[in-house]
Legacy VTK file of the C-alpha trace (Angstrom):
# vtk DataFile Version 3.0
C-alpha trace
ASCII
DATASET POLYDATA
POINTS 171 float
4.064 6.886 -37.785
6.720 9.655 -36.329
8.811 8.707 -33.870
7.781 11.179 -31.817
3.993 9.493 -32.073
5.510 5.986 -31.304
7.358 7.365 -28.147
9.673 4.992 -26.285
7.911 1.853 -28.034
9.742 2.800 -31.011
11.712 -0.526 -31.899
15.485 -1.294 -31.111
15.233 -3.350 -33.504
15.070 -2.862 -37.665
12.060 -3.832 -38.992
13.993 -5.658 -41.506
16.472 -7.585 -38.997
13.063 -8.467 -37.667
11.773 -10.186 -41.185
15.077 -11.794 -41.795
15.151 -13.260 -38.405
11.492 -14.397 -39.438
12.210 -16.127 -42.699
15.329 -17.661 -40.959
14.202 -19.094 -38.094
10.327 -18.489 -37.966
9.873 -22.319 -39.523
12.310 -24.112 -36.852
11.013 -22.280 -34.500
7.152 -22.844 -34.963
8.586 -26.747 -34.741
10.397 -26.523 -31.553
6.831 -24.776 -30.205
4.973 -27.232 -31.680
6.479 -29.919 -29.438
4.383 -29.184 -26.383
1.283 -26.667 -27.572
-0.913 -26.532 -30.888
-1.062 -23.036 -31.463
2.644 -23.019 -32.063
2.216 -19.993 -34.563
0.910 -17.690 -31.925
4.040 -18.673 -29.675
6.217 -17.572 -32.545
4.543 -14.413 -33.168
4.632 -13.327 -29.643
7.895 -14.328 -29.212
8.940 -11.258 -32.118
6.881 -8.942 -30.597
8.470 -9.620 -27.244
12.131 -9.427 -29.201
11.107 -6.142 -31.013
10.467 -4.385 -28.014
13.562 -5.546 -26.063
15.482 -2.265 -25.010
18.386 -3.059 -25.560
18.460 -5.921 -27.804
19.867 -9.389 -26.560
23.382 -9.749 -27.907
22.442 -13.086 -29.270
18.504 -12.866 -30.692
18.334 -16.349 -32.526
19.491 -17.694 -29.000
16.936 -15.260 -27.504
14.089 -16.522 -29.797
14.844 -20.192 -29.109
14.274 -19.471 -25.509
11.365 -17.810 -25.526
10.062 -19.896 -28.035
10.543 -22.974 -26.041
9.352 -21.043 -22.406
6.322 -19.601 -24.252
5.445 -23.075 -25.949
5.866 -24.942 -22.270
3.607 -22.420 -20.593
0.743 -22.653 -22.866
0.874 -26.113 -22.714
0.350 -25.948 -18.972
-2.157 -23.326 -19.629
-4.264 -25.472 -21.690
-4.269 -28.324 -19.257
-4.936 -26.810 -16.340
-8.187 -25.350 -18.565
-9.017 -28.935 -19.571
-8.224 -30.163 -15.905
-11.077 -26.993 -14.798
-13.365 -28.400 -17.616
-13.581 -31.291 -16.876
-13.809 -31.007 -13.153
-16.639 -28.488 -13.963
-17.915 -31.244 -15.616
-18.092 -33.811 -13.580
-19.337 -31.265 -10.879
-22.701 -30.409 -12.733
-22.776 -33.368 -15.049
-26.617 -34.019 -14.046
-29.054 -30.960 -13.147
-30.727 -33.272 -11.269
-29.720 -36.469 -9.116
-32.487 -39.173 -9.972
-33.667 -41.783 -7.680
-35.581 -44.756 -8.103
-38.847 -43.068 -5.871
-38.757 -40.253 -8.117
-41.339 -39.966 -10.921
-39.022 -36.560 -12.319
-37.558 -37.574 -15.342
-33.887 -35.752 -14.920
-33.075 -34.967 -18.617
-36.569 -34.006 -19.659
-36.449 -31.360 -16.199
-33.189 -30.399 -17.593
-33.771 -29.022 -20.811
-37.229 -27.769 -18.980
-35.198 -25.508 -16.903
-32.470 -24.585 -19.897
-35.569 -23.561 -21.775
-36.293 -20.804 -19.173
-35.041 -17.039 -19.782
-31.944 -16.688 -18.219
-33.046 -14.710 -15.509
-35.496 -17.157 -13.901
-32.900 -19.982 -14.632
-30.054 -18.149 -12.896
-32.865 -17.761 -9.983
-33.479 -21.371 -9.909
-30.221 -22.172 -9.599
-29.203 -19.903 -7.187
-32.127 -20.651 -4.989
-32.116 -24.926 -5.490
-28.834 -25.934 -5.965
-26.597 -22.854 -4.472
-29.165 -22.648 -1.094
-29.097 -18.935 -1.712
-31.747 -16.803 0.062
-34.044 -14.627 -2.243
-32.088 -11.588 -0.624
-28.906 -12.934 -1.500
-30.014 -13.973 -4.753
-31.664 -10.373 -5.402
-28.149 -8.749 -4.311
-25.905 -11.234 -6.403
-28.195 -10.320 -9.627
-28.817 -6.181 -8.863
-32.582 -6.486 -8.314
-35.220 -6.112 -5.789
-35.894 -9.270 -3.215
-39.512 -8.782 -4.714
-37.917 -9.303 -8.306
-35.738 -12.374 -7.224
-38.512 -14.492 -5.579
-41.120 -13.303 -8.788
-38.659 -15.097 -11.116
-38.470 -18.200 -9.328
-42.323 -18.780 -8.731
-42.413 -17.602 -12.575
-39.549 -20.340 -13.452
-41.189 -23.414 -10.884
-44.316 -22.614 -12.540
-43.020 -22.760 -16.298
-41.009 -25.659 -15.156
-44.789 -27.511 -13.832
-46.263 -26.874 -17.073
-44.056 -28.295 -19.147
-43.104 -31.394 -17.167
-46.523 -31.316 -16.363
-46.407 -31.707 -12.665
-49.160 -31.302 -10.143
-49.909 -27.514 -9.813
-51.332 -27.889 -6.361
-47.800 -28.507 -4.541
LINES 1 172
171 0 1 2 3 4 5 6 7 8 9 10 11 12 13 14 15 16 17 18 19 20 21 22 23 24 25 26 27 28 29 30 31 32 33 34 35 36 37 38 39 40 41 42 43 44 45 46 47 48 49 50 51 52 53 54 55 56 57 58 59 60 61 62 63 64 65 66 67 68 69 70 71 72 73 74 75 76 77 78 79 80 81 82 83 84 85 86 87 88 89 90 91 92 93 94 95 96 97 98 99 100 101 102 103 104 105 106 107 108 109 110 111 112 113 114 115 116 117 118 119 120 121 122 123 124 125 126 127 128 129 130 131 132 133 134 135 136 137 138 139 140 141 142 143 144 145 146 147 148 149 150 151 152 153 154 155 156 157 158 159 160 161 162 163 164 165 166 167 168 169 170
C-alpha cells in the first residue's frame, strides 16, 4: 500500500523496529500480562498496535510497552469480572422460570423447558406479559408488531404450553 493510500495512519514506526521489539520483549511481556488476565496474547498484540500508531513515538518504547502491557492486562481483568459479577447476578436473578410452591401441582422444570420449546416469538411474549407485567400494547411496541399480533402469540404460547404440560384447557 502507497503512502498516499495509508494517509496519516502510515506508521512512525519501522515495521522492522516493530518485529525486533516483538521477538525481544513479546515473551516477557505476554508474562507480565499474564499475571492478572488469560488472554495475555491479545494484551500484547494490542499493545503494538497501540505503539505503531503512536505519532510521535515514545522516547523509551520497551518502557512504553511495559506500561501498557501491564494497564491493558489490569483492565481486562476488571473487565472480565465485572462480566462474571453480571453473570452471575443474571443468574441468580432468573435461576428458576418458575417459583414452585408446595399447593402447586406445576412441575417448574418440566414448564420450563415447555416454554423454551416455544418459537421465540411467543416465548419473548410470555415473558414479557408474565414475568415483566408488560401490557399487550407495550409488548406489541417493544417487539414492532400489531397489539392484535402480541396478544395472538401469547394465547398461541399458553395454549402450546397446556398441551404439553397437559393442563386443564377450560381455565
Amino acid at each position: 500500500m502507497t503512502p498516499a493510500l495509508l494517509g496519516s495512519r502510515m506508521p512512525v514506526i519501522h515495521p522492522a523496529e516493530l518485529s525486533r521489539l516483538l521477538a525481544a520483549h513479546g515473551p516477557p511481556l505476554a508474562l507480565l500480562a499474564r499475571q492478572w488476565c488469560d488472554a495475555a496474547e491479545d494484551v500484547v498484540q494490542e499493545a503494538f498496535v497501540r505503539l505503531a500508531e503512536q505519532n510521535p513515538p515514545p522516547d523509551n518504547p520497551v518502557a512504553w510497552l511495559y506500561r501498557v502491557v501491564r494497564n491493558g492486562g489490569i483492565s481486562m481483568a476488571r473487565a472480565v469480572g465485572r462480566r462474571r459479577r453480571h453473570e452471575v447476578e443474571a443468574g441468580q436473578l432468573h435461576a428458576e422460570w418458575f417459583e414452585p410452591t408446595a399447593a402447586d401441582a406445576l412441575d417448574a422444570e418440566l414448564a420450563a423447558a415447555a416454554l423454551a420449546e416455544l418459537p421465540v416469538e411467543q416465548r419473548e411474549t410470555v415473558v414479557l406479559r408474565l414475568w415483566s407485567g408488560r401490557s399487550f400494547e407495550e409488548i406489541a411496541t417493544l417487539t414492532d408488531t400489531s397489539t392484535s399480533t402480541a396478544h395472538r402469540r401469547y394465547q398461541a404460547a399458553i395454549a402450546a404450553l397446556r398441551q404439553r404440560l397437559g393442563a386443564d384447557q377450560t381455565r
